[in-house]
N, C-alpha and C positions, 0 to 999 in steps of 0.2 A: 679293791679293783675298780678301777674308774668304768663306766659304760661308755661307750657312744653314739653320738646320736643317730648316727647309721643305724647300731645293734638293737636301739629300741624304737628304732620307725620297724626294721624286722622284726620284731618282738610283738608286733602290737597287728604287723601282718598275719604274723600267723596263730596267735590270737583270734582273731578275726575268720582267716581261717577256717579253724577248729571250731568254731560257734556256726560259721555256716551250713558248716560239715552234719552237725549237731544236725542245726534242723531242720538241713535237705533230710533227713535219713531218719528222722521224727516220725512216728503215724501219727503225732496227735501235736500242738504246739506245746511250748516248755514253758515253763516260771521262770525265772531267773537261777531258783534254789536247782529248779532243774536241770537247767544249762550248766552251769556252775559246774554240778557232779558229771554231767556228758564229759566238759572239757579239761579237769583237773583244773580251771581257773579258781583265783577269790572271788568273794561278792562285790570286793571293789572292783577289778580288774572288770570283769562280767557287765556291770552297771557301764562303766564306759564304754565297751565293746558294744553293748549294744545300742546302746546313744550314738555311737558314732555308726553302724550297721542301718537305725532306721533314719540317720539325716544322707544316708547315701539314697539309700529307696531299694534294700536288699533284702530288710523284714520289718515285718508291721505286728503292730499288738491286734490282741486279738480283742474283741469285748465280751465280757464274762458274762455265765451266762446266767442271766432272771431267777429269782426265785431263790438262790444260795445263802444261807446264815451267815452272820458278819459281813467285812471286806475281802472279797476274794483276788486273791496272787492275781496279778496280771501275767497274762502269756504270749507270747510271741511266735512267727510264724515265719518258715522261708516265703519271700514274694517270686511263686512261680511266675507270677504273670508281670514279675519287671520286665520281660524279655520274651521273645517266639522267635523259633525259628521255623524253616518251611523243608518239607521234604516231597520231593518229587518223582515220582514214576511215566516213563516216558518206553512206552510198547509199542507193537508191533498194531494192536488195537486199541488202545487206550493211552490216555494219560491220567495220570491222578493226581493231586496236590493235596498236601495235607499241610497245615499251620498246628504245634504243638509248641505251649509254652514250653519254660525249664524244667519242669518235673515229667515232661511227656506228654502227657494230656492233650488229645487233640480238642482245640477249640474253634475250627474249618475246614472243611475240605469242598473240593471241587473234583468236578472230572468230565472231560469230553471222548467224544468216539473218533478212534481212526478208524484206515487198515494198510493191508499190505503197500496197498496203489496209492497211498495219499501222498504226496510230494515233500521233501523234504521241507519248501516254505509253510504249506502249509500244516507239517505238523507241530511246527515250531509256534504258527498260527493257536495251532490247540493246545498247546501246550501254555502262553501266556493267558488263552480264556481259563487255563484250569486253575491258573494261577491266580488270576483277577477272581474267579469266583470265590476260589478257600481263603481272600484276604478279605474278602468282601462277610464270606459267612462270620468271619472273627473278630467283624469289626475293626480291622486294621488297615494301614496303606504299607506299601511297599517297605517307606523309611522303617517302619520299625520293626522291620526282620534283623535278628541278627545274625542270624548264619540261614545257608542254603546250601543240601546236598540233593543232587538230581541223579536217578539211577536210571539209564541209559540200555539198553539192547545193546548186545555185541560186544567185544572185546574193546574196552576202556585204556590207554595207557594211561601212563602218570599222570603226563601233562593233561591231563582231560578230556584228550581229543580222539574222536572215535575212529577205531582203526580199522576193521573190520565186522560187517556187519552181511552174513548171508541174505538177511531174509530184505533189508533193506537195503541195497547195494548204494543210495544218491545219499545214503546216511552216512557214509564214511566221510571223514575226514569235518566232522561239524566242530567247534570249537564251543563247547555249551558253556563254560567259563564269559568266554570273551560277548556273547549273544546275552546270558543273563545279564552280566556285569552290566551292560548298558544300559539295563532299567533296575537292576536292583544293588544298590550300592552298601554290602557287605561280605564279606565272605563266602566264598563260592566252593564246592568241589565234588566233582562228576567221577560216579565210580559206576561198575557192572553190576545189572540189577540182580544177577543170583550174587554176586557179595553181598549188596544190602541185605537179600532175603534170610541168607545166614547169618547175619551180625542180629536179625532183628528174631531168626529162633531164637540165637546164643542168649540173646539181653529177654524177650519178651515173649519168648514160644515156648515148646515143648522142649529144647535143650539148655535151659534158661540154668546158667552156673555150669556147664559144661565147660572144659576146658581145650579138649581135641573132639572136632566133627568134619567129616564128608557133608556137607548142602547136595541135593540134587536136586536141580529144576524138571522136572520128568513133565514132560509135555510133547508138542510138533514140533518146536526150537530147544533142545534140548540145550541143560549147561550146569554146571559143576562149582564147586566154590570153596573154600576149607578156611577152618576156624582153629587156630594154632595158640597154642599154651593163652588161649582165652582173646586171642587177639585175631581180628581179620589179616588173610593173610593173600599182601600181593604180590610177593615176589619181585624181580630185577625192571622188569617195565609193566610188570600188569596182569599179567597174564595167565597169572596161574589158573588151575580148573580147566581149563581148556581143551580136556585132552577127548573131547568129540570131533576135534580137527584132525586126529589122527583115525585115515579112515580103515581099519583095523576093526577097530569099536564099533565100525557103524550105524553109531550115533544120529548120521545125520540124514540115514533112510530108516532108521529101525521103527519110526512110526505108520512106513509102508504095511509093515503087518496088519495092522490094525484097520489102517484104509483100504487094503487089499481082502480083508474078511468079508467073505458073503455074507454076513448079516447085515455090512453097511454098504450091500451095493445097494448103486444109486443115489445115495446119503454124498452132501459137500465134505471135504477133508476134514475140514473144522470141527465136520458131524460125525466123524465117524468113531472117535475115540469113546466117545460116551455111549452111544450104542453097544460099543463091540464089550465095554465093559458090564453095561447091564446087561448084555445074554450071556455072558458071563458070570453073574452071578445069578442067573438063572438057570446056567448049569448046563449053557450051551456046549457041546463040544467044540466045534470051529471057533468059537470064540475062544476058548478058553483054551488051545492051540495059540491063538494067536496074542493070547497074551502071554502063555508062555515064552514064543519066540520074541516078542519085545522084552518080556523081562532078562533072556538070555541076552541080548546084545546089553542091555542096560547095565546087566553084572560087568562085561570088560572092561569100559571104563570106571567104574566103582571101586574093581577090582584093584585095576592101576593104583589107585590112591588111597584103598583100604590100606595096601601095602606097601604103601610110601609112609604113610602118618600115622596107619594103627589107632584109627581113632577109637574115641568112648563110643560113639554114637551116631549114627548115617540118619540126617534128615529127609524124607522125602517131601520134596515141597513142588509147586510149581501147579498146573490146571490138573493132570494128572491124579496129583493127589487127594486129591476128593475120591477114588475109587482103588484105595489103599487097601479097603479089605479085600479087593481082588487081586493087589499087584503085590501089596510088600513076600506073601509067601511064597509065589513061585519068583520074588528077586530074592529071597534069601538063600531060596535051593539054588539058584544061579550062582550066586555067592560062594556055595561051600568048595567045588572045587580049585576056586583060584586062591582063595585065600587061609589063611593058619588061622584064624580066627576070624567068624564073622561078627562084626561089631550090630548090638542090637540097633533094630533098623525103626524110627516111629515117623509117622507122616504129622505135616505140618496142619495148624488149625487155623494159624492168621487167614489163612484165604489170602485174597485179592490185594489184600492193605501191606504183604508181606516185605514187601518194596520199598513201599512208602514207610511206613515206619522202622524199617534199617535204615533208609535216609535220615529222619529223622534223627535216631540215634546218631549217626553219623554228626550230622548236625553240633548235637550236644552236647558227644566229644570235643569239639573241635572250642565250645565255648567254655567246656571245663578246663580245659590247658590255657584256657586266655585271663580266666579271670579267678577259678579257682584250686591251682597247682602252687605251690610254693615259689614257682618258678613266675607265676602271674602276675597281673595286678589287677586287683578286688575294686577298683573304684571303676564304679559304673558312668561310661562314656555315654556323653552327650547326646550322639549320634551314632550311631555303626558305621565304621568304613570297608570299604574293599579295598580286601588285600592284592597287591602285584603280583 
């Protein structure tokens, strides 16, 4: 049977490939002898793959290490740091930037303060200092990002552009694609910060290998988010998790409880939630009423989507979740009457980064379908471009 030369330039891709595969997914670098047994190749086959793997700049030997009897096996390593990409959180108070090579690893970050009042220019403003700073802490320039995912406040569509946005109203309609692209020239894409925050449980939190989950951002901007047969899930324009716009739920007062508690009179809005939680877990009664009454509203929408999806596992994530040991159990008794099953509920531990690193992730999606998918191509470009 004749070959052709098409069949073994594929041949030698995925090849290639499988050896990447190998030693992205390595805890320690490999020999040759080792790779070899990873990918079913020969020791010939293996000896080229990687010759031609380290004149690309995709992995590098390692040097052995001092002190070992004979000559010892040279080993080999994926180069996390051929490549970074940048993940962004862009709130209501904050922006964050975070630069992480290809294995994850953040190697910058940055972050400035808004708020409510801050101008649409200018928090776009604070958002390129966050930006300048975590490229700055990683020692890199702009050119050598190769992907950027930005997670956004408010209802995200497809196209990127934000559609609505309560708490920001001069926020709608920003085009954060078309704004980044201008200074950073790669791959860009704007999703809703509780998706990132669940994509970045599913991959790097408490639900890590879960397959079906409920996200709850439980905070004063409440939002919802779901994680389908292991994948983020957006549905026809965007918008799934949404369902605090239906006001039923009462989603979008139910943090009035909490502000409305005598323990936090006189306390700013912003103050009152933490308050009303620790005399609550001091055993206040009014408080612990009122967190009742937030946990009930917070069941109906949970509800809605416990029993749409049936999930494995309900993350609670968002500011909120820092005082989990007062709220997951009176949300769980909220839970039992509406649903057939309540799915166990654990709060999130990323904290603050929970955004930024589902961007991240995000990110690194987008460069595993580019370069290391069967369907890719492995040879490492020059420069990164932005896609149209």
């Amino acid at each position: 049977m004749q070959v052709s030369g098409g069949d073994l330039q594929r041949l030698r891709q995925l090849n290639s490939l499988s050896s990447i595969r190998a030693l992205r997914n390595a805890r320690a670098p490999l020999t040759l002898t080792e790779l070899a047994a990873a990918t079913g190749l020969s020791r010939g086959s293996i000896v080229d793959v990687v010759t031609d793997l380290q004149d690309r700049g995709w992995i590098a030997a390692v040097e052995p290490a001092p002190g070992g009897m004979g000559r010892p096996a040279r080993r080999y390593r994926f180069r996390a740091d051929a490549g970074h990409v940048l993940g962004l959180d862009i709130g209501v108070h904050k922006v964050l930037a975070t630069v992480t090579d290809l294995a994850g690893r953040a190697v910058g970050s940055g972050r400035t303060s808004v708020s409510s009042g801050t101008t649409r220019e200018e928090r776009l403003e604070a958002m390129f200092r966050a930006v300048d700073a975590a490229l700055i802490a990683a020692g890199l320039d702009a050119s050598d990002l190769w992907g950027v995912t930005a997670g956004s406040v408010g209802v995200v569509g497809r196209d990127g552009v934000i559609r609505r946005v309560d708490a920001l109203p001069d926020w709608v309609g920003v085009d954060l694609i078309g704004i980044l692209g201008d200074r950073l020239s790669c791959p860009i894409t704007i999703e809703n910060d509780s998706k990132l925050a669940a994509l970045a449980e599913q991959r790097l939190g408490v639900a890590a290998g879960v397959r079906d989950l409920v996200y709850l951002h439980a905070g004063r901007r409440p939002g919802a988010s779901l994680i389908l047969n292991g994948h983020l899930h957006h549905g026809f324009s965007g918008a799934t998790g949404e369902v605090g716009l239906m006001g039923i739920t009462h989603w979008r007062t139910m943090a009035g409880h909490l502000e409305r508690c005598p323990v936090a009179a006189g306390a700013a809005p912003e103050d009152a939630a933490a308050l009303v939680f620790g005399a609550a877990r001091a055993g206040d009664p009014e408080a612990l009423a009122a967190v009742e009454l937030y946990a009930r509203d917070l069941a109906l929408g949970t509800a809605a989507m416990v029993l749409t999806l049936d999930p494995e596992l309900v993350v609670l994530g968002g500011g909120f979740s820092r005082s989990a040991d007062v709220l997951l159990e009176p949300l769980a008794r909220a839970l039992e009457p509406h649903c057939l099953r309540v799915p166990e509920i654990r709060s999130s531990r990323l904290g603050e980064e929970c955004v930024v690193l589902g961007a991240a992730c995000l990110a690194l999606d987008r460069i595993d379908r580019q370069f290391f998918s069967p369907e890719g191509e492995i040879a490492r470009p020059a420069a990164p471009q932005r896609v149209s």
